[in-house]
Residue frames as a rotation matrix with the C-alpha (Angstrom) as fourth column:
UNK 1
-0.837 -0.538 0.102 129.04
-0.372 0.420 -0.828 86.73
0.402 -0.731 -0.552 31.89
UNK 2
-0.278 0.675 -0.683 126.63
0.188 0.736 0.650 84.39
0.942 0.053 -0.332 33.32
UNK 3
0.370 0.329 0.869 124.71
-0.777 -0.403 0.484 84.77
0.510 -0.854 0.107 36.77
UNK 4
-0.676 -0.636 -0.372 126.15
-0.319 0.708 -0.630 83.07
0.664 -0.307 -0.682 39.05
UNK 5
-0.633 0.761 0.141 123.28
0.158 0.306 -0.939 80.48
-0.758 -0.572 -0.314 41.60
UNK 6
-0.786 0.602 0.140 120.93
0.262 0.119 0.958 81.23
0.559 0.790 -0.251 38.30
UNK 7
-0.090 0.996 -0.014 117.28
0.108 0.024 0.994 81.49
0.990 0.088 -0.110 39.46
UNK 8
0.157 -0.031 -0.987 117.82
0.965 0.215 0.146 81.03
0.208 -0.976 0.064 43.04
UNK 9
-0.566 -0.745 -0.353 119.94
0.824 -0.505 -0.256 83.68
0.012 -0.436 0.900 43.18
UNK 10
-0.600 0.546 0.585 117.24
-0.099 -0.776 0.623 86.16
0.794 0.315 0.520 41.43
UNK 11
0.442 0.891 -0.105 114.20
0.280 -0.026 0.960 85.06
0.852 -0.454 -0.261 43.84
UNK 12
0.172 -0.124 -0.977 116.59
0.985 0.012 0.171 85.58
-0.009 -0.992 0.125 46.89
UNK 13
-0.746 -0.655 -0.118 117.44
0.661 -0.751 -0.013 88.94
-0.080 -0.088 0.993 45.79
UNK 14
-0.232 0.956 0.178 113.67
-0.118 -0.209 0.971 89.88
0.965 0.204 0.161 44.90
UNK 15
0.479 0.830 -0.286 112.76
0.506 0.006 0.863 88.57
0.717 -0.558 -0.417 48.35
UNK 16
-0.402 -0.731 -0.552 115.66
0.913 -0.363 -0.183 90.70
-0.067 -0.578 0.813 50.13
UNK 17
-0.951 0.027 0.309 114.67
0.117 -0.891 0.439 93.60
0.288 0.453 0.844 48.00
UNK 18
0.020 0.931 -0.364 110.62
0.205 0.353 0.913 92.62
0.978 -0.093 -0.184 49.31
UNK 19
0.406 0.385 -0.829 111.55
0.749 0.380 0.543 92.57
0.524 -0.841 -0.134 52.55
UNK 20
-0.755 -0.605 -0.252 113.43
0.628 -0.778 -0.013 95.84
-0.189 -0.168 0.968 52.64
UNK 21
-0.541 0.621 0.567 110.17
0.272 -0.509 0.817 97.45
0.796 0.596 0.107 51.35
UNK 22
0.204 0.880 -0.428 108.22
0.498 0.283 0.820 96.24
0.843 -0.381 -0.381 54.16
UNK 23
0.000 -0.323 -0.946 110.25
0.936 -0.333 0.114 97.38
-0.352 -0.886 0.303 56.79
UNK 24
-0.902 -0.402 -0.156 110.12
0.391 -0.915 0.099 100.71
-0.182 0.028 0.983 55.01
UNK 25
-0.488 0.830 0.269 106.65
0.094 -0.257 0.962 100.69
0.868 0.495 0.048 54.55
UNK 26
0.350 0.391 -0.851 106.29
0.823 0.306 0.479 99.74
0.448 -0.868 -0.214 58.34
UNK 27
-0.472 -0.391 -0.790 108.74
0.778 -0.606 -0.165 102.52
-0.415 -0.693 0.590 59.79
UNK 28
-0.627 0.172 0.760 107.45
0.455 -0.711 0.537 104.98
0.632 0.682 0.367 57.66
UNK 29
-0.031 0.612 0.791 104.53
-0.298 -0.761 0.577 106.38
0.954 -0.218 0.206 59.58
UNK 30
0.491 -0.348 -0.799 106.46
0.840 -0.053 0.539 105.78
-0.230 -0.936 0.266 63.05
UNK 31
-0.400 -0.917 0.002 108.63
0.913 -0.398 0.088 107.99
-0.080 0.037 0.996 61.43
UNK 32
-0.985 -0.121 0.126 106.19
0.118 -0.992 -0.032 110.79
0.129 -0.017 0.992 60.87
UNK 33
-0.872 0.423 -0.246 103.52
0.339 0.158 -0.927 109.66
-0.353 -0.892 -0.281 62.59
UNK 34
-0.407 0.510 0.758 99.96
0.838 -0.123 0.532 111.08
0.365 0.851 -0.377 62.12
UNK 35
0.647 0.671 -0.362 100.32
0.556 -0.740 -0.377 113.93
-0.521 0.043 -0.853 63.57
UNK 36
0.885 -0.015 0.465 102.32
0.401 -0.481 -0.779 115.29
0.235 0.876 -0.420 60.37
UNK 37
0.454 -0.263 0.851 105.18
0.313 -0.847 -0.429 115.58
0.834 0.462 -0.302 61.56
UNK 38
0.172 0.094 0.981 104.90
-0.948 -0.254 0.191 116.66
0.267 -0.963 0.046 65.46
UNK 39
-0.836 -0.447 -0.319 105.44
-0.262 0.836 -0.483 114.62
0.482 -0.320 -0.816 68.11
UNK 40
-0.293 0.954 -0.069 102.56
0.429 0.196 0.882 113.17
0.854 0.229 -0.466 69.49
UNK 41
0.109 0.311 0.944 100.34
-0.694 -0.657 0.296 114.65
0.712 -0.687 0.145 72.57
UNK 42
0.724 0.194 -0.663 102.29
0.329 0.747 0.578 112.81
0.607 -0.636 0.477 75.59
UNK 43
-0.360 -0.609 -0.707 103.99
0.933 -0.242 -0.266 113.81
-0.010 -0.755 0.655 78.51
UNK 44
0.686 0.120 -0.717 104.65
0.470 -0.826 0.312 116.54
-0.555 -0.551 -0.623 80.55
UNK 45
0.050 -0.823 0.566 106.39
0.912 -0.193 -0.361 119.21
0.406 0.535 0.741 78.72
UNK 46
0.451 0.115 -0.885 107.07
0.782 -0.530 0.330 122.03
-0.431 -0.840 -0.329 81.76
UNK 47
-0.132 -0.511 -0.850 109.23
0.386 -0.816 0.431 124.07
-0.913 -0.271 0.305 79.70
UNK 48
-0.617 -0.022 0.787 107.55
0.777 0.140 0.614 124.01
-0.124 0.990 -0.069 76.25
UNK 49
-0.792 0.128 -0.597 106.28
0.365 -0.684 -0.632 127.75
-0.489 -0.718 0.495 76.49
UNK 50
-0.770 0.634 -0.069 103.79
-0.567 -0.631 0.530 127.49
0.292 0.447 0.845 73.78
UNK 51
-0.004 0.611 -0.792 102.27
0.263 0.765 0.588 124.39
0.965 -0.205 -0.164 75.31
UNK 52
-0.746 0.058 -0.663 102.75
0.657 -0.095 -0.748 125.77
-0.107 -0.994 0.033 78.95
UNK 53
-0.884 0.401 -0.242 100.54
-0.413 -0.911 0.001 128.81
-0.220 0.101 0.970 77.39
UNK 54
-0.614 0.588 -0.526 98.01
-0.322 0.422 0.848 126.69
0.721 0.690 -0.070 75.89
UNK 55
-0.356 -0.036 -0.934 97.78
0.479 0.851 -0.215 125.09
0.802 -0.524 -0.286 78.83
UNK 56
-0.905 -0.256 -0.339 97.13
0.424 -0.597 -0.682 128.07
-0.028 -0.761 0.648 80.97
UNK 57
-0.343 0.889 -0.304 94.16
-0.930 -0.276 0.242 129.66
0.131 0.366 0.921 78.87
UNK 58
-0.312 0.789 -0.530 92.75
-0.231 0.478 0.848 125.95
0.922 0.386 0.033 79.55
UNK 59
-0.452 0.052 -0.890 93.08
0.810 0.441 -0.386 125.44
0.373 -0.896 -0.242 83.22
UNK 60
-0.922 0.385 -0.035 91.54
-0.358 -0.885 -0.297 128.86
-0.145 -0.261 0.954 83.51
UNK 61
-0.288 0.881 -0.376 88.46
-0.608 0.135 0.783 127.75
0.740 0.454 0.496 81.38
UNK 62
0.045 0.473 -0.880 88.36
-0.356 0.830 0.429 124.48
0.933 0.294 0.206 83.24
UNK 63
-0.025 -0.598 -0.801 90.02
0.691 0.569 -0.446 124.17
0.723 -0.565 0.399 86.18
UNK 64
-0.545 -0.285 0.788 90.37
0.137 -0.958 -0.252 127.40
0.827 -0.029 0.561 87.54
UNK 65
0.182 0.904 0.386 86.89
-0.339 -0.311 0.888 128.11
0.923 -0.292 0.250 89.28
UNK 66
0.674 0.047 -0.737 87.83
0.222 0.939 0.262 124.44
0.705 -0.340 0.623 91.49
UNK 67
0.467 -0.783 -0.411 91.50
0.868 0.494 0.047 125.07
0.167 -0.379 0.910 92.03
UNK 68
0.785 0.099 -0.611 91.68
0.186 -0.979 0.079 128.54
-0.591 -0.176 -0.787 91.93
UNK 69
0.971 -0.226 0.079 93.48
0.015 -0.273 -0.962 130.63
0.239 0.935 -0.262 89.53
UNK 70
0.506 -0.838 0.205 96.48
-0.797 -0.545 -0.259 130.51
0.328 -0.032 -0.944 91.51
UNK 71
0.257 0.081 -0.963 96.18
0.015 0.996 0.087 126.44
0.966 -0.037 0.255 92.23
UNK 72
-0.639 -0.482 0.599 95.88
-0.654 -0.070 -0.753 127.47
0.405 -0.873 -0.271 95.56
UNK 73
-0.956 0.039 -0.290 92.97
0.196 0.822 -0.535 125.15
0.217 -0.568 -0.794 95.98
UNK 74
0.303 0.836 0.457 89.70
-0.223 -0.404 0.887 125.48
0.927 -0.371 0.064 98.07
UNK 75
-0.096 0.234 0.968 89.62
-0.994 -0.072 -0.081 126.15
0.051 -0.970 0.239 102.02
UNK 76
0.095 0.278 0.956 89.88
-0.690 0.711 -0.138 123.17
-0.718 -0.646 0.259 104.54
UNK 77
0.634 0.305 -0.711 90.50
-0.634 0.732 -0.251 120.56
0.444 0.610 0.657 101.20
UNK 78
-0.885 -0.457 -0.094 92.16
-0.366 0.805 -0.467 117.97
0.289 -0.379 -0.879 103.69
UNK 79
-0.691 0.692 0.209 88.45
-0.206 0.088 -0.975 118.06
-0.693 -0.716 0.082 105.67
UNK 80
-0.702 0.528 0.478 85.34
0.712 0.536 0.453 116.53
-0.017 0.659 -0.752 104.19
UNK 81
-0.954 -0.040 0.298 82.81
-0.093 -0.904 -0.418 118.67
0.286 -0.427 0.858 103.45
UNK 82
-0.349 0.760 0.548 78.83
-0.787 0.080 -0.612 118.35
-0.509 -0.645 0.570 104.37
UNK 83
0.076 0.758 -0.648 78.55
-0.983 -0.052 -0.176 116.40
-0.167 0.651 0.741 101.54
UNK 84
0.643 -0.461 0.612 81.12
-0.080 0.753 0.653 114.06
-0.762 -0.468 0.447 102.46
UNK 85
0.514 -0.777 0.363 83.60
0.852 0.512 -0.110 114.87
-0.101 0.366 0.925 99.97
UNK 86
-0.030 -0.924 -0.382 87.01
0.761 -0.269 0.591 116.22
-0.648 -0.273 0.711 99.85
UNK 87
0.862 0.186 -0.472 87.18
-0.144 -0.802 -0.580 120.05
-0.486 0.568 -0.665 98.18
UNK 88
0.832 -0.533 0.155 89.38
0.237 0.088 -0.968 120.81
0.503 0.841 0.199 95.00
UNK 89
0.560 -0.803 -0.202 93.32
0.696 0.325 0.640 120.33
-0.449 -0.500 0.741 96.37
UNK 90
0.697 -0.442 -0.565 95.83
-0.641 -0.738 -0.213 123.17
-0.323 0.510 -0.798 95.39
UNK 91
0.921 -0.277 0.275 97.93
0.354 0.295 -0.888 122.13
0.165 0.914 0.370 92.41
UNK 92
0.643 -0.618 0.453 100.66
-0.667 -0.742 -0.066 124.22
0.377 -0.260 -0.889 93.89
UNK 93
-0.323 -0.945 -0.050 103.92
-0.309 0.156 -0.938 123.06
0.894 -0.287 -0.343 95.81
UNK 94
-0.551 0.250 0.796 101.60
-0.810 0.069 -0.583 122.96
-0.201 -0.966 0.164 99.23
UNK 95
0.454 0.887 0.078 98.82
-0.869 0.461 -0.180 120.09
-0.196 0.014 0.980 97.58
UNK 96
-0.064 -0.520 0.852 99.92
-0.127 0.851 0.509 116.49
-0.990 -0.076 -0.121 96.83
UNK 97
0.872 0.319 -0.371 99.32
-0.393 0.007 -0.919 117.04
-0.291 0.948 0.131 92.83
UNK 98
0.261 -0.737 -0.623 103.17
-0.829 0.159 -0.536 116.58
0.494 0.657 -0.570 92.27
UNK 99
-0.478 -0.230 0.848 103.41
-0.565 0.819 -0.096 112.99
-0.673 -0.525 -0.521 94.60
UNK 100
0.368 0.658 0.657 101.86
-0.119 0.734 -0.669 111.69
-0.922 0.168 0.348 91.77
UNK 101
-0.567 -0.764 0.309 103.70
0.425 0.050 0.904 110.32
-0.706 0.643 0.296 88.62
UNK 102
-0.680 0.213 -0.702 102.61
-0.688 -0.514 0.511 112.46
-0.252 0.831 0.496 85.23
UNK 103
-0.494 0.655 -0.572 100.19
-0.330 0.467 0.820 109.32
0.804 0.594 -0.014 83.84
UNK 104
-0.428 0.691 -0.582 98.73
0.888 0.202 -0.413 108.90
-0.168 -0.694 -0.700 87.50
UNK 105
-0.088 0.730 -0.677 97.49
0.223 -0.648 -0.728 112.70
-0.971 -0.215 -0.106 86.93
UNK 106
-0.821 0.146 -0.552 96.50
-0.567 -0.099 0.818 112.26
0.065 0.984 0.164 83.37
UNK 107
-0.530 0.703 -0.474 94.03
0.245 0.662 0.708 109.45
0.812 0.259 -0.523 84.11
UNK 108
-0.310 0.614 -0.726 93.03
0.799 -0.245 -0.549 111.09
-0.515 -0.750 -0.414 87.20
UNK 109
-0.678 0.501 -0.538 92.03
-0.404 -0.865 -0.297 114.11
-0.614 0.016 0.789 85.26
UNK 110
-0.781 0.306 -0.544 90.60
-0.476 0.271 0.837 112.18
0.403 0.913 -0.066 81.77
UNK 111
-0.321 0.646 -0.692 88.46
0.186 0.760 0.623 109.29
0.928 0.071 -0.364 83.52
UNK 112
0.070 0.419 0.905 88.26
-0.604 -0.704 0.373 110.84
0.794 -0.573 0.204 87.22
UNK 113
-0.518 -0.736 0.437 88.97
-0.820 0.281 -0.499 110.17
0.244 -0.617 -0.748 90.45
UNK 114
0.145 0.740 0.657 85.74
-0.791 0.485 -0.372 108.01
-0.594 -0.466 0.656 91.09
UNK 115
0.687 -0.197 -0.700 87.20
-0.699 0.087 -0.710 106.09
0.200 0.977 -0.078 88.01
UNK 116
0.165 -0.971 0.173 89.92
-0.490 -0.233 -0.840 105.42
0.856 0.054 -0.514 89.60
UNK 117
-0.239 0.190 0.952 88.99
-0.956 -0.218 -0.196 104.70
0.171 -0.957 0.234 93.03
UNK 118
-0.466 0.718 -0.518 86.12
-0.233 0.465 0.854 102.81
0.854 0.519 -0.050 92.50
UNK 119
-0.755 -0.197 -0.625 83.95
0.442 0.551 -0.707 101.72
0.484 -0.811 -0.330 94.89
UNK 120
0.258 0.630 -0.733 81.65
0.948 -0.019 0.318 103.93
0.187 -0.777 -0.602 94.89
UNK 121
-0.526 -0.569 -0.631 83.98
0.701 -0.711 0.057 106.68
-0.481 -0.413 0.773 95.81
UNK 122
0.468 0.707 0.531 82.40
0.884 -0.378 -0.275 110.28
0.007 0.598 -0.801 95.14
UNK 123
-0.571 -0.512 -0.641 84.10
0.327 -0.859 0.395 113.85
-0.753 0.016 0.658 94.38
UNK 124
0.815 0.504 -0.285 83.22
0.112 -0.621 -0.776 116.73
-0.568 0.600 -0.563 92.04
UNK 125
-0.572 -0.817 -0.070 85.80
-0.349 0.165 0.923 116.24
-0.743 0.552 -0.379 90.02
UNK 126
0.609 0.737 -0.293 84.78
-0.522 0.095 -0.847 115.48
-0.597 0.669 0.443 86.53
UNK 127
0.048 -0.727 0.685 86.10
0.571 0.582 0.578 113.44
-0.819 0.363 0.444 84.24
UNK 128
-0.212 -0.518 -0.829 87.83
0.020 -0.850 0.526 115.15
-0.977 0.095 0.190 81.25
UNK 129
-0.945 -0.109 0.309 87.21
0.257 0.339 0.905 112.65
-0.204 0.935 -0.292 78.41
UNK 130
-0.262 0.824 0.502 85.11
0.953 0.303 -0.001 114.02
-0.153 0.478 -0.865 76.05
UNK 131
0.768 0.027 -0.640 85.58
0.314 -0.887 0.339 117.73
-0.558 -0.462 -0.689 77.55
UNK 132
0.109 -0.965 0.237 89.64
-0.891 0.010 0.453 117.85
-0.440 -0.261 -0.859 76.84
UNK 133
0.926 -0.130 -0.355 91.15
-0.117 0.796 -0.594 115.77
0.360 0.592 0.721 74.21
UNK 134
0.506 -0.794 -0.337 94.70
0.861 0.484 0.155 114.02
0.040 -0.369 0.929 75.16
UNK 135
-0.415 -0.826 0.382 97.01
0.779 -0.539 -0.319 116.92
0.469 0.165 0.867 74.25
UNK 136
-0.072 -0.028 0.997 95.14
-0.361 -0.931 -0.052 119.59
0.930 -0.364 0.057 76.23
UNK 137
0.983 0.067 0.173 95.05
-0.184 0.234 0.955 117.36
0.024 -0.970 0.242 79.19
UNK 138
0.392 -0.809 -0.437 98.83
0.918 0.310 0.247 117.00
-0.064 -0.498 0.865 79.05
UNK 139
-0.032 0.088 0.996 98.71
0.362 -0.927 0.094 120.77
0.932 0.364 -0.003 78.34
UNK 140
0.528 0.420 0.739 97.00
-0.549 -0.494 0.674 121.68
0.648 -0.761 -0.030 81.57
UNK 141
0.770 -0.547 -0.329 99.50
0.629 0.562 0.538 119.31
-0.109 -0.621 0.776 83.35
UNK 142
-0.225 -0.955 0.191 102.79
0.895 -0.281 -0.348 121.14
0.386 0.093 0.918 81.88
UNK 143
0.046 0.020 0.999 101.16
0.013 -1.000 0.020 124.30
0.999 0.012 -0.046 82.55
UNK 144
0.734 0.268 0.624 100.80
-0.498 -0.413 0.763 123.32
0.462 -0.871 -0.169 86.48
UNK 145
0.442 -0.887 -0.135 104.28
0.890 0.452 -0.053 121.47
0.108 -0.097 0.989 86.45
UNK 146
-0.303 -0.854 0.423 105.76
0.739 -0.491 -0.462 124.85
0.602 0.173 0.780 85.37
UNK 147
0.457 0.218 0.862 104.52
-0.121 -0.945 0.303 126.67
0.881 -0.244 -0.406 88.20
UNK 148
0.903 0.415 -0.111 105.82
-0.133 0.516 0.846 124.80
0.408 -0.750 0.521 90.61
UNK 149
0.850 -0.496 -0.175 109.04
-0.497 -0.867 0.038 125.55
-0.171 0.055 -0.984 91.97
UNK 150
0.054 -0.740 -0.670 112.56
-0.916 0.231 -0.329 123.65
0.398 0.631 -0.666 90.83
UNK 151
-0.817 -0.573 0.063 113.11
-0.544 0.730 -0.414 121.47
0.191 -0.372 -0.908 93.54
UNK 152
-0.041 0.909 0.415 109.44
-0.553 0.325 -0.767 120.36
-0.832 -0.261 0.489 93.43
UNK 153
0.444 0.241 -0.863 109.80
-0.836 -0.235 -0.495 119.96
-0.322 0.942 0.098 90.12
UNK 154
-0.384 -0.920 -0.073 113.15
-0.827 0.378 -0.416 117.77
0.410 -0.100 -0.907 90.26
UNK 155
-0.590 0.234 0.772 111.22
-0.313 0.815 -0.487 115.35
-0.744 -0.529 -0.408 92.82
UNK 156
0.753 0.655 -0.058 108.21
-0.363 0.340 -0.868 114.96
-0.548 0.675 0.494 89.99
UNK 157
0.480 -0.045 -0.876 110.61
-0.821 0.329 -0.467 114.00
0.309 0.943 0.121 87.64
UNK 158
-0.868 -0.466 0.171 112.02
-0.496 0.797 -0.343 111.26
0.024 -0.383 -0.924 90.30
UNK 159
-0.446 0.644 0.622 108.57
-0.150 0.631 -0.761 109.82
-0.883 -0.432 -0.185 90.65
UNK 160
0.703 0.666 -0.248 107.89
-0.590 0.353 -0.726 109.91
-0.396 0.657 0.641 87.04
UNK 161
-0.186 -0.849 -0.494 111.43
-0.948 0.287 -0.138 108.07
0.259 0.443 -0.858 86.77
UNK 162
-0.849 -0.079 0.522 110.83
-0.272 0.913 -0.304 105.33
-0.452 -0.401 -0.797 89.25
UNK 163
-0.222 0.961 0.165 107.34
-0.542 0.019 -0.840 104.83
-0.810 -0.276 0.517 87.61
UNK 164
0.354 0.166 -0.921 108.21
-0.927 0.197 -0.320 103.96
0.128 0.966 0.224 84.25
């Protein structure tokens, strides 16, 4: 039985069969990405309890000293101090940490607030990058999401809703 369209027909089915490749050659490593697998290191994940751990043993290392092991903060951190900046804010329910959406305190922790600011602006804050690679800086976020208590919690995820 003869091909029907002859030649044509072959090159259109070659470039059908061509362009099905590509698109599987493209989705391919969306589909499993490079980290192997995992999903990558983004967002807040408050209830992921080996990342909330992970996260703990780093905000100790790093954070800790600043904000105090219980993210209560430092004394007077509404009030400047002699130096003319603002002490380390508690991370808790009482500090403004959760009025910010999840990628406003990622880049405030990675590039710092003076980063951010600009202007000039000074704080002891450090920046993270270079210190703290992406996934332990959303680490040390989930870990101080999940201390915080539901209905805090609930409002963060309205302000990282309206943000996106």
């Amino acid at each position: 039985m003869a091909d029907r369209g002859g030649p044509a027909r072959g090159r259109f089915r070659l470039l059908i069969a061509a362009g099905v490749l590509v698109l599987v050659a493209l989705a391919v490593p969306f589909a499993v990405g490079p980290w192997r697998g995992e999903p990558p290191a983004a967002g807040l994940r408050p209830d992921a309890a080996a990342f909330v751990a992970e996260g703990a043993a780093l905000y100790a290392e790093h954070c800790a000293s600043c904000h105090g092991a219980d993210l209560g903060g430092q004394a007077n951190w509404r009030e400047r101090n002699a130096e003319g900046r603002l002490p380390a804010p508690p991370h808790d329910a009482s500090g403004h940490t959760w009025h910010h959406s999840g990628e406003q305190l990622f880049a405030l922790t990675k590039y710092g607030p003076a980063a951010l600011v600009g202007q000039g602006y000074e704080s002891d804050m450090p920046a993270y990058e270079g210190i703290l690679d992406d996934r332990e800086i959303w680490a040390v976020l989930s870990y101080i999401k999940s201390r915080w208590p539901t209905e805090i919690r609930a409002r963060h995820d309205g302000i990282d809703e309206a943000a996106r």
